[in-house]
C-alpha positions as CSV (number, residue, x, y, z in Angstrom):
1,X,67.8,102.0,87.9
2,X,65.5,99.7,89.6
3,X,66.8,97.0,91.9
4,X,65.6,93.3,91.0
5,X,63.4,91.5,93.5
6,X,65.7,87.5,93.3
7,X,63.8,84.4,92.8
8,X,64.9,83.7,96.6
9,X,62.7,86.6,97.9
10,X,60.2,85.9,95.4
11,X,59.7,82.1,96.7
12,X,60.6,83.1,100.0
13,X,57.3,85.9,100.1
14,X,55.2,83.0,98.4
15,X,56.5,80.3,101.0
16,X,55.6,82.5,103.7
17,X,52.4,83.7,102.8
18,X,51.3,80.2,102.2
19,X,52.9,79.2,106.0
20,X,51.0,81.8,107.6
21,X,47.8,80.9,105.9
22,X,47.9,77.2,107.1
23,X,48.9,78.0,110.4
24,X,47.7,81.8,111.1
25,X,49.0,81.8,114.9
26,X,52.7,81.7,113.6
27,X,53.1,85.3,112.6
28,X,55.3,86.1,109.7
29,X,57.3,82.5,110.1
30,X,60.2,82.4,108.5
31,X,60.1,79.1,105.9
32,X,64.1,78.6,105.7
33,X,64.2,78.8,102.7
34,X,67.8,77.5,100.8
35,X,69.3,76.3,97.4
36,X,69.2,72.4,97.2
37,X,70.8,70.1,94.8
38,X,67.3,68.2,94.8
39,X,65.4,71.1,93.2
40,X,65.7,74.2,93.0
41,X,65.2,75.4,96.7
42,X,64.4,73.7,99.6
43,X,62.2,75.3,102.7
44,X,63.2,73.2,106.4
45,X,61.6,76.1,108.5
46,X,58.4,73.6,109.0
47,X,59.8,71.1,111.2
48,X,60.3,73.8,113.9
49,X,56.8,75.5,113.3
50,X,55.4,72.0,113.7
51,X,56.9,71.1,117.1
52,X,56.0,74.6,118.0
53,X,52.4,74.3,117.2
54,X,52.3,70.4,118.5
55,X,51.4,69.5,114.9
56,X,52.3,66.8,112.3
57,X,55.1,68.5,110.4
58,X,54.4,65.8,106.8
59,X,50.7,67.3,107.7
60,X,51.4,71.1,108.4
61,X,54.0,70.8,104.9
62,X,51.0,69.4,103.0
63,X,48.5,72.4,104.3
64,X,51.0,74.7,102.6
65,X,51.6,72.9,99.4
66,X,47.6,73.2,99.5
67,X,47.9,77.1,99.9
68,X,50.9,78.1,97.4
69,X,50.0,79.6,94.2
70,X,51.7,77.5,91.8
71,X,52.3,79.1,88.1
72,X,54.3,82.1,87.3
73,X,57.0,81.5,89.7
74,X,57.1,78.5,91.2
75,X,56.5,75.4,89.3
76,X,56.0,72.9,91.8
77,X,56.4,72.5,95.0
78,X,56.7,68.8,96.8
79,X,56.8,67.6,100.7
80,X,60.1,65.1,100.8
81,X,61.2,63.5,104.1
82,X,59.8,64.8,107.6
83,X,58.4,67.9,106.2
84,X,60.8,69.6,104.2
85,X,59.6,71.2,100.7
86,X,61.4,70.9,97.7
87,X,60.6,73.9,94.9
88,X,61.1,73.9,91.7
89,X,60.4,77.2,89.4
90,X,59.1,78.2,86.2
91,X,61.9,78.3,83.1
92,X,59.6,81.6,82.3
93,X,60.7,83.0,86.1
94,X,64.4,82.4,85.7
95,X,65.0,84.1,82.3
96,X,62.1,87.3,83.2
97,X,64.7,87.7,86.3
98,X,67.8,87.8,84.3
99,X,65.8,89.4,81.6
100,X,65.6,92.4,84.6
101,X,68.8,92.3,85.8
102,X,70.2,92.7,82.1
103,X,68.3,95.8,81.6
104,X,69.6,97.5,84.4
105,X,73.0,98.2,82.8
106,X,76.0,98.2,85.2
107,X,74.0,97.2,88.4
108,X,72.7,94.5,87.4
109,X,70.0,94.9,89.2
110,X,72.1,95.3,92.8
111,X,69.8,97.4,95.4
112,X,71.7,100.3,97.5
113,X,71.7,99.7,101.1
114,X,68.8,100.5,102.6
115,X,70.7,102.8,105.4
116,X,74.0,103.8,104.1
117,X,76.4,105.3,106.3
118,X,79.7,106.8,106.3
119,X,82.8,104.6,106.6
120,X,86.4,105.5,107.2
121,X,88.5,102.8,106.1
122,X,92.1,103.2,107.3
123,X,94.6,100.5,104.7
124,X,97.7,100.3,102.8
125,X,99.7,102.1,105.6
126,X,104.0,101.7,104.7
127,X,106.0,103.7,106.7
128,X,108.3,106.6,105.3
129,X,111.8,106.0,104.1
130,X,111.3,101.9,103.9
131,X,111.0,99.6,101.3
132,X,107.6,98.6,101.0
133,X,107.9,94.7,101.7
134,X,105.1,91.8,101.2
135,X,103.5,92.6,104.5
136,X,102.0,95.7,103.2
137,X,101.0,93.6,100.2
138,X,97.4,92.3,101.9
139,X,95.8,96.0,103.9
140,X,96.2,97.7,100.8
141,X,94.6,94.6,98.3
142,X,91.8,93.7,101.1
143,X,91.2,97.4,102.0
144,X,91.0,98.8,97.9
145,X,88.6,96.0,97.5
146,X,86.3,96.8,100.8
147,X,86.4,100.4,99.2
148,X,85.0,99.3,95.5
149,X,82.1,97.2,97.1
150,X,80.9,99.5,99.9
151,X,81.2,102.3,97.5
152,X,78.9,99.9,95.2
153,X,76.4,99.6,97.9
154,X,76.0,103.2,98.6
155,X,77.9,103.7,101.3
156,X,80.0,107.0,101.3
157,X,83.2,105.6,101.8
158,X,86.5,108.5,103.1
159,X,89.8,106.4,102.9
160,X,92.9,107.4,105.2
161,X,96.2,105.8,104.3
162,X,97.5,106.2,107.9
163,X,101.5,106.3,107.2
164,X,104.5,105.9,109.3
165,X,105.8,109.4,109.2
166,X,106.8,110.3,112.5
167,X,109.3,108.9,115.2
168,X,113.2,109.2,116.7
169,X,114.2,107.5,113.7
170,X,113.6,110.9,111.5
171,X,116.5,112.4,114.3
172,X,119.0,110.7,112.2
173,X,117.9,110.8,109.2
174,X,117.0,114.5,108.8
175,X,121.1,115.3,110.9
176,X,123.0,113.0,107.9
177,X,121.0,115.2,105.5
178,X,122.0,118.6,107.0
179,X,125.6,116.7,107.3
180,X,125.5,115.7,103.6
181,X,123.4,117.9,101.6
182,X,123.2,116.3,98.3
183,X,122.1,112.6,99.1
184,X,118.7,112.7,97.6
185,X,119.2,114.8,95.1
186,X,117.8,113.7,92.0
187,X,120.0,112.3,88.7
188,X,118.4,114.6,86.4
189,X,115.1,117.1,86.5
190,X,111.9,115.8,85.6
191,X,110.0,112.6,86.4
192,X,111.7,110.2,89.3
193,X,110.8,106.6,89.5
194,X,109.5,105.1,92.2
195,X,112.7,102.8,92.0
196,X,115.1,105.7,92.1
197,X,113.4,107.4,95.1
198,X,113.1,104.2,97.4
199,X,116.8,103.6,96.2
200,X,118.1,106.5,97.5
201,X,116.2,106.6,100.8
202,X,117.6,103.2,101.0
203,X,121.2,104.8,100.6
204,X,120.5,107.0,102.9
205,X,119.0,104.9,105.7
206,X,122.2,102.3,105.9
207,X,124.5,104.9,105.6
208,X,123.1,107.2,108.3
209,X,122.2,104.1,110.4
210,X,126.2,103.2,110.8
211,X,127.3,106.7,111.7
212,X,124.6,106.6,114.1
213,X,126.0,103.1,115.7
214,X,129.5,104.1,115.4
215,X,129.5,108.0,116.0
216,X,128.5,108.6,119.8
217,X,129.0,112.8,118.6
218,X,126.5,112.0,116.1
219,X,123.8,110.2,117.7
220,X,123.7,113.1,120.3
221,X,123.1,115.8,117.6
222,X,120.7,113.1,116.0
223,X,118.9,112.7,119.2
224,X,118.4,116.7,119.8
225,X,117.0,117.1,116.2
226,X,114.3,114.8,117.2
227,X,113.7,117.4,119.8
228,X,113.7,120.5,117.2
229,X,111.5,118.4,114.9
230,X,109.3,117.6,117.7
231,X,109.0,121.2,118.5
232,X,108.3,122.6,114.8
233,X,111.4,124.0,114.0
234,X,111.1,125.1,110.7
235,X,114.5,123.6,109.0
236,X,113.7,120.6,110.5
237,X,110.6,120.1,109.6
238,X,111.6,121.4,105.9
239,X,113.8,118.5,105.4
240,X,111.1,115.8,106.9
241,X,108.8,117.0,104.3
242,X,112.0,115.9,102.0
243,X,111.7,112.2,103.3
244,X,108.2,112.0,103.0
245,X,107.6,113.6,99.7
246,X,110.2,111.2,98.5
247,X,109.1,108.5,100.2
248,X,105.2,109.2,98.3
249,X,107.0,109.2,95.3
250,X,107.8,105.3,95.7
251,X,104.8,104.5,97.2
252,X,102.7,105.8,94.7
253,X,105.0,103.9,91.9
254,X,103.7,100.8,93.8
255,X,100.5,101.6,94.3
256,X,100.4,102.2,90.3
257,X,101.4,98.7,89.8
258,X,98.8,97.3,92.2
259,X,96.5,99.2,89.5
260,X,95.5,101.1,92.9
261,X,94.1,104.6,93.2
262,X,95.5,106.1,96.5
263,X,94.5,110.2,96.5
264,X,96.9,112.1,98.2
265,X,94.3,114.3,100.2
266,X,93.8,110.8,101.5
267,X,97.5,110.2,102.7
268,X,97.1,111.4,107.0
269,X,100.1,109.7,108.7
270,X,101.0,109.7,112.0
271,X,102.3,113.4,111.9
272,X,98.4,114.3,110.7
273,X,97.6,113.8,114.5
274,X,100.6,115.5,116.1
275,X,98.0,118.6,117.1
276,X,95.1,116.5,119.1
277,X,98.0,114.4,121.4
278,X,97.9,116.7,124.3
279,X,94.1,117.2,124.3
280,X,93.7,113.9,123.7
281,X,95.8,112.9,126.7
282,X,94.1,115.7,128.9
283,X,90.4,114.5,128.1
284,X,91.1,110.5,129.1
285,X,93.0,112.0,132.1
286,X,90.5,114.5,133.1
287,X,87.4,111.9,132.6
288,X,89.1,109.1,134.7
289,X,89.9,106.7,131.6
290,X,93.5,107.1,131.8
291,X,95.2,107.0,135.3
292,X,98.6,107.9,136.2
293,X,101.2,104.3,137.1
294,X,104.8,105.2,137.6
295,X,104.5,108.4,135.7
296,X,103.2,107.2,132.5
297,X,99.4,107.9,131.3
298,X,97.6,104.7,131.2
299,X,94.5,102.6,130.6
300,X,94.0,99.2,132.4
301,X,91.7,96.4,131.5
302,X,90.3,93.7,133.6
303,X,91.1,91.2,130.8
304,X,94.4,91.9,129.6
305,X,97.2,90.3,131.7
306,X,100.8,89.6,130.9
307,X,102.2,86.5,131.5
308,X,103.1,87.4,135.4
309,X,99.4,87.7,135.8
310,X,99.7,91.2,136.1
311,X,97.3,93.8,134.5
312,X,98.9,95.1,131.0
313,X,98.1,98.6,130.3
314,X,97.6,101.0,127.1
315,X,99.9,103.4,127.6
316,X,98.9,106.8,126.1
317,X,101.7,108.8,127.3
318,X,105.0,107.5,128.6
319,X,107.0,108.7,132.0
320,X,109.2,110.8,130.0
321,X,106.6,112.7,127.9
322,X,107.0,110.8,125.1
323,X,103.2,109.3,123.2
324,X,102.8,106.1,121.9
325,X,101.1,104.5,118.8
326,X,97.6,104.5,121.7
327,X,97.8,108.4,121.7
328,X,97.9,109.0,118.2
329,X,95.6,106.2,117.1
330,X,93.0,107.2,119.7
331,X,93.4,110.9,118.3
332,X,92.7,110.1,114.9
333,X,89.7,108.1,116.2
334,X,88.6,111.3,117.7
335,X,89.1,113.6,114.1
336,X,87.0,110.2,112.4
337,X,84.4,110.4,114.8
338,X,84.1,114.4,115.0
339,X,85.3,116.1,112.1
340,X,84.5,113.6,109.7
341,X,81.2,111.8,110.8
342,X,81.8,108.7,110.3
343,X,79.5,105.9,111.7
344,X,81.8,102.7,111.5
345,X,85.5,103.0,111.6
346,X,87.3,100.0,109.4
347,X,90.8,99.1,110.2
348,X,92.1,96.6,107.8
349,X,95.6,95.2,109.6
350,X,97.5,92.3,110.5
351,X,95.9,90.1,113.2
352,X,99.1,90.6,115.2
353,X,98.0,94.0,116.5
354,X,94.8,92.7,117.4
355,X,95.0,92.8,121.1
356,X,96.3,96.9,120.3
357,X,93.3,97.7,118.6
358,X,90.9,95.9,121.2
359,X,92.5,98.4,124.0
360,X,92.3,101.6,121.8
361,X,88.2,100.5,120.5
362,X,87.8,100.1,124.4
363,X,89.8,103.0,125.7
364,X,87.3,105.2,123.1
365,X,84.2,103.6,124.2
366,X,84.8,104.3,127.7
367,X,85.5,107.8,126.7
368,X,82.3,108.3,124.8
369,X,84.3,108.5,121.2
370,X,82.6,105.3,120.5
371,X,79.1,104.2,121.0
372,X,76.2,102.5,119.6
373,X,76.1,104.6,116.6
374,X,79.7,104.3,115.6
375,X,81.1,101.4,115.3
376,X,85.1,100.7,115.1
377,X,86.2,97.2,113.9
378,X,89.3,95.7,112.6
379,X,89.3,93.9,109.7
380,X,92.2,92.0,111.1
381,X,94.7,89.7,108.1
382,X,97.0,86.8,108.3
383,X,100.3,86.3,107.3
384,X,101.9,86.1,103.5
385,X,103.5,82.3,103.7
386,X,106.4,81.1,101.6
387,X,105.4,77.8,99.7
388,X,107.5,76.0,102.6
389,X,104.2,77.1,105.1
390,X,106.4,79.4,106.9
391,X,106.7,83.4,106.8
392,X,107.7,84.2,103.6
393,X,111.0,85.5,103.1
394,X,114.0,85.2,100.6
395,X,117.0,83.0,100.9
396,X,118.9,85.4,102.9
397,X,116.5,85.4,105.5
398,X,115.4,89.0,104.3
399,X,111.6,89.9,103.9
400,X,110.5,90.1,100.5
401,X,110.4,92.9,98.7
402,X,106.4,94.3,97.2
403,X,108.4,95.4,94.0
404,X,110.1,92.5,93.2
405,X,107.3,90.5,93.9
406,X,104.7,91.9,91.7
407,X,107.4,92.3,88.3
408,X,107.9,88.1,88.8
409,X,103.4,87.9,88.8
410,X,103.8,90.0,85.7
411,X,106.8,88.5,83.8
412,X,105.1,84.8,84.4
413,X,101.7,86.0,83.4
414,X,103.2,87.8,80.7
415,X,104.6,83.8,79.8
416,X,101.3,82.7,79.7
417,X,99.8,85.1,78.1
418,X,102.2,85.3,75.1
419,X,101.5,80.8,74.9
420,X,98.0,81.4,74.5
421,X,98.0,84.6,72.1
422,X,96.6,84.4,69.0
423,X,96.5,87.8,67.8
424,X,97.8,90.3,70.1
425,X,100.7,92.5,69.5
426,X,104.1,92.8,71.8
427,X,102.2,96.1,73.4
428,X,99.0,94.6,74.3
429,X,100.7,91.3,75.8
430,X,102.5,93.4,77.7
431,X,99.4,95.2,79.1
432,X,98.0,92.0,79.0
433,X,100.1,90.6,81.6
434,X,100.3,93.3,83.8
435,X,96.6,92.6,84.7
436,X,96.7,89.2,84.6
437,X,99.9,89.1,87.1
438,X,98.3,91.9,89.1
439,X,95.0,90.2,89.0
440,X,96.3,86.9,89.9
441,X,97.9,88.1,93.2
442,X,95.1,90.2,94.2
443,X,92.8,86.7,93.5
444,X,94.9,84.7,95.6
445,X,94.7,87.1,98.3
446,X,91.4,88.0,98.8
447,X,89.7,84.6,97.5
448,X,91.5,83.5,100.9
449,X,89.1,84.5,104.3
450,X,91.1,87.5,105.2
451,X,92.0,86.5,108.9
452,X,93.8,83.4,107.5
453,X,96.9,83.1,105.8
454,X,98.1,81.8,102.6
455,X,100.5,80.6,100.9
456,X,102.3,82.8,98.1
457,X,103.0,80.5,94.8
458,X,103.2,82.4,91.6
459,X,102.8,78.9,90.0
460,X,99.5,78.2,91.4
461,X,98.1,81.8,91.3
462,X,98.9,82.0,87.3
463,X,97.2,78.6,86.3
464,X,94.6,78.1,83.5
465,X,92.9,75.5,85.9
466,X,91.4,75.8,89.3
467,X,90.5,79.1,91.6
468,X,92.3,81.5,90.2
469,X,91.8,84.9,88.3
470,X,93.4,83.9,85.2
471,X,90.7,81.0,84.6
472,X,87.8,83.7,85.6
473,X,89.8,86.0,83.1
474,X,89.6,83.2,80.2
475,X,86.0,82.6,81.0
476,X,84.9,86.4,80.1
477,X,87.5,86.6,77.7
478,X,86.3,83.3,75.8
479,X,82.2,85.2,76.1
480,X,83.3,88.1,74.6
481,X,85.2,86.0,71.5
482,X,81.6,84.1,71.2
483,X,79.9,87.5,71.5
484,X,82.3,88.9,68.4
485,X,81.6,86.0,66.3
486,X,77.6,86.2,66.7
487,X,78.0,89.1,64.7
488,X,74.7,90.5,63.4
489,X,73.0,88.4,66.1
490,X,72.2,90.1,69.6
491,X,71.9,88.9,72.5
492,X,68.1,88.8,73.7
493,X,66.6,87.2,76.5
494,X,63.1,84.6,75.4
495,X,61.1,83.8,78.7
496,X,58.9,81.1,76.4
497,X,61.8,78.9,75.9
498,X,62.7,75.8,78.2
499,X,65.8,75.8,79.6
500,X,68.5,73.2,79.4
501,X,69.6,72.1,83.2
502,X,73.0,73.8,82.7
503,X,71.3,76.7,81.2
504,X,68.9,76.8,84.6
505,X,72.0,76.2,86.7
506,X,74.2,79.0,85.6
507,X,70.5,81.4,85.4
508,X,69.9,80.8,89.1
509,X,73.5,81.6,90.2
510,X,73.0,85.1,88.5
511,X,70.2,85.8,90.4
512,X,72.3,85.3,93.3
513,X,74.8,88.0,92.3
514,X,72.8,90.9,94.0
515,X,72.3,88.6,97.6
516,X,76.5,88.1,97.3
517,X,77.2,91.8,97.1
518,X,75.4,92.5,99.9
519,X,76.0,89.6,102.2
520,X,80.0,90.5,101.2
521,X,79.7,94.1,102.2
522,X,77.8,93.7,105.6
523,X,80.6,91.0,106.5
524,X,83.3,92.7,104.9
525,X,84.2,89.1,103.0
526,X,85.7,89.7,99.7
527,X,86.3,86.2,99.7
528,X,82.8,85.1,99.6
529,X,82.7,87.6,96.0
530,X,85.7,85.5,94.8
531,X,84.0,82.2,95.7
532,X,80.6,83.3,93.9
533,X,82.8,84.5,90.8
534,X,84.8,81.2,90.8
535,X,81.6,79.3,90.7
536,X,80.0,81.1,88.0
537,X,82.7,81.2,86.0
538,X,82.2,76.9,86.9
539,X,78.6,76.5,86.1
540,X,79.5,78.8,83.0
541,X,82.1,76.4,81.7
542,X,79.7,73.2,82.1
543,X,76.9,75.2,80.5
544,X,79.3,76.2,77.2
545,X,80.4,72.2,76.8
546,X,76.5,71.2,76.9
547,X,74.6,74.0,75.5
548,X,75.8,75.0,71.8
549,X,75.2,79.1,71.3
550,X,75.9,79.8,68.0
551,X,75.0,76.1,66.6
552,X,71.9,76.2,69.0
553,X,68.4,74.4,67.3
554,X,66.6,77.8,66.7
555,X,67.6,81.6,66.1
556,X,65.4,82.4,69.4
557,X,67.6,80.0,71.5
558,X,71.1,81.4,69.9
559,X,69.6,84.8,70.8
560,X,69.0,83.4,74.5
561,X,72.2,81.9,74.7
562,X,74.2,84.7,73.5
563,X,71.8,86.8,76.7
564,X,73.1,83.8,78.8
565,X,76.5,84.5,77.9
566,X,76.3,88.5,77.8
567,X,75.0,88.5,81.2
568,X,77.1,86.3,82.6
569,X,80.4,88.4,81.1
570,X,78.6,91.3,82.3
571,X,78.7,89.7,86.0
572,X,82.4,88.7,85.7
573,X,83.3,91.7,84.8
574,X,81.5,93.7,87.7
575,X,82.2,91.1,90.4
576,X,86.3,91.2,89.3
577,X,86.0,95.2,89.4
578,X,84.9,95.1,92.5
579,X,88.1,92.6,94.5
580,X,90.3,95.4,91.9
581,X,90.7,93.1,89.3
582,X,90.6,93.7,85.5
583,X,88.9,91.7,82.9
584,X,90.7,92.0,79.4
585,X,88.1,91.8,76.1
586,X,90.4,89.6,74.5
587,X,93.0,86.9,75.6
């Protein structure tokens, strides 16, 4: 387990050295150093240093060149244009790095953070006792994928699935089940789908919703059970647990087919913070963040207005007792902080409630919930687009619904799957599909920046060609085909041979693998991962049509190649495990 120092910090230490040797009174300068398409890296951070020091930057660049120690590491090193260096490093450098990466089994030579902390990442939130529509598809992909690569990094990572389980609407529900006993009863004992328990709430829901709009008798006796629930009444509260173990039921069924894990221990909806309302009211009110305005329990900031111009508060607590979403949000802000330790709090939903969570971060800094040490931040997502460019819904005008959505993914994939197949069975292209459908709309998700949105075409996410996950699936399935076939012959790296250009091409952007990981988890940027994957799996395709492995001109370069390739697989196959994405050994 030792983490591998990348050619980048390697030339970058050399570079520097050599920078403050020529010009001592710069300190530890930093040389800029960056990939180049003219070598291998090129170093800008002269030009500053020069006008700094009032010197000749073509001069000061020279004075370096003079001082680097060329030779293990860096090859050569040239002064192009107004002082900017190109490098160029040793064949032996590249394949001693991936050489060390290889050897370090799953990590591939990925440090840990150097200060891991706690994060509570709150995603895949759907409410009780509704369909699960395509909304809900993007918290739960960005937010499983955050998980994986924090986790991977060493951070100790508690996920809360915050839930809708609480609210008037639970009045009515809970009164039509006391008025008709046997609605979500199950068909027959044992295992329920998903599909049967979300088609019964469903039942439910309409059916109870009409008395409600048609029965004024009924609404009132729906509208005092809100009260008894509110109050703990133990009936009451016996046949909530009813919707929402029912509800769990369905969501874990979807969650399943997302190929998520989602721990119940981890499932703290709304209800979860029912206990921490009133003290959490009493504590902004008592320390002045919260001030009474027409009887409700508010917080006012200087730079929210409405459109009259007019401050717009968070209201915590409403005039007739009631609490809003602030109350219970700020609440479970308070159990992250407190009970669980956390040092940054992750929210991963839609950009549309950003202006919510900018009053509730603010309203718990000014109450001391929040400061310097813990951080809260919203990892705010666009919208799901139809292939029209507008909010995606189906032709009735309805949203879409998650389910429905993910079984098309799978039965195209499955399509092109079973067109490619050579010799897989009906069972494993069935398998087969299910990750490559899955995988292809968790790809198309997070290989978008997550505060934009996207459009959602199965035709474009399940193509052979282009950024998708089925072309980053073919790649590592096509390595592990050339792998099978080598046979007797291993993979093993040889730092003494000189490397092809594609060969040197594909090396370097493995050594960038551990730089992505990290840069991705400080930023929170899954897409950047899927970007790096996409172009590996690139330079990998250009290096297989110019670099023969198995025909190569000697058995020590087929041995290198096949090292090439293992790695390479080896990096597709963590970087897709880490956006939640499976990489099938044969395609």
């Amino acid at each position: 387990m030792a983490s591998v120092t990348s050619l980048t910090a390697s030339v970058h230490q050399r570079l520097a050295d050599a920078l403050s040797a020529a010009l001592p009174e710069a300190g530890s300068a930093d040389p800029l150093l960056r990939r180049s398409d003219r070598a291998d890296f090129q170093a800008n951070g002269i030009l500053a240093l020069a006008k700094k020091a009032k010197a000749n930057p073509r001069d000061l660049a020279t004075q370096v060149v003079e001082r680097i120690t060329t030779g293990d590491v860096i090859k050569d090193v040239e002064v192009s244009g107004p002082g900017f260096l190109n490098v160029t490093i040793t064949d032996k450098a590249i394949t001693e790095n991936l050489a060390a990466r290889y050897a370090d089994g799953e990590r591939l030579g990925v440090p840990f953070a150097e200060h891991p902390g706690t994060t509570v990442i709150d995603y895949a939130q759907p409410n009780v006792a509704k369909e699960m529509h395509v909304g809900h598809l993007r918290s739960a992909v960005i937010g499983d994928a955050v998980v994986q690569i924090l986790e991977f990094t060493g951070e100790s990572v508690i996920r809360r699935h915050h839930i809708g389980d609480w609210g008037t609407q639970f009045g009515m529900l809970i009164q039509y089940l006391i008025e008709h006993p046997h609605e979500l009863d199950h068909k027959k004992s044992g295992e329920v789908s998903g599909e049967e328990a979300m088609s019964n709430l469903n039942r439910l829901y309409k059916a109870a919703r009409a008395v409600f709009d048609s029965d004024e008798d009924f609404k009132t006796r729906a509208r005092r059970r809100v009260v008894d629930l509110q109050a703990g009444e133990p009936e009451t509260v016996a046949l909530w647990q009813v919707f929402v173990d029912e509800s769990k039921i369905y969501f874990n069924s979807v969650f399943d087919k997302l190929d998520m894990e989602i721990n119940d221990a981890d499932v703290v909806g709304e209800s979860g913070y029912n206990d921490m309302l009133d003290e959490t009211c009493r504590l902004l009110e008592e320390s002045g963040v919260a001030v009474r305005s027409d009887g409700a329990l508010c917080v006012f900031f200087d730079d929210v207005k409405g459109p009259d111009g007019n401050p717009v508060p968070l209201i915590v607590k409403k005039s007739d007792g009631g609490y809003g979403y602030a109350a219970t949000d700020l609440s479970a802000i308070r159990d992250r902080v407190f009970n669980l330790k956390a040092s940054t709090l992750l929210y991963v939903v839609d950009a549309r409630q950003s202006l919510h969570f900018k009053m509730v971060f603010e309203t718990a800094r000014r109450a001391g919930w929040l400061s310097d040490d813990v951080k809260a931040h919203q990892l705010a997502f666009g919208t799901v687009l139809g292939k029209d460019g507008k909010p995606f819904k189906t032709r009735e005008g309805e949203t879409v619904r998650l389910v429905d959505l993910l079984d098309e993914a799978i039965e195209r994939a499955s399509a092109v799957v079973r067109e490619k197949a050579q010799d897989l069975s009906e069972e494993e292209i069935a398998e087969r599909g299910g990750q490559v459908g899955i995988g292809a709309v968790k790809y198309a998700d997070l290989s978008t920046s997550a505060n934009r949105d996207y459009k959602f075409d199965l035709d474009q996410m399940v193509s052979l060609n282009g950024d998708t996950s089925v072309y980053l699936q073919y790649a590592y399935a096509r390595i592990q085909s050339i792998l099978r076939k080598a046979g007797e012959v291993r993979p093993a790296p040889h730092p003494e041979l000189e490397l092809a250009a594609a060969e040197r091409a594909l090396g370097l952007h493995l050594d960038r693998f551990a730089e992505t990981v990290a840069e991705v988890a400080q930023e929170y940027a899954p897409h950047k991962l899927a970007a790096y994957l996409y172009q590996l799996a690139s330079h990998y395709t250009t290096f297989y049509s110019e670099c023969p492995v198995l025909k190569a001109d000697t058995p020590a370069q087929v041995e290198n190649r096949l090292f090439l390739c293992d790695l390479t697989a080896r990096t597709l196959h963590q970087g897709m495990a880490l956006l939640g994405i499976r990489t099938p050994e044969r395609l």
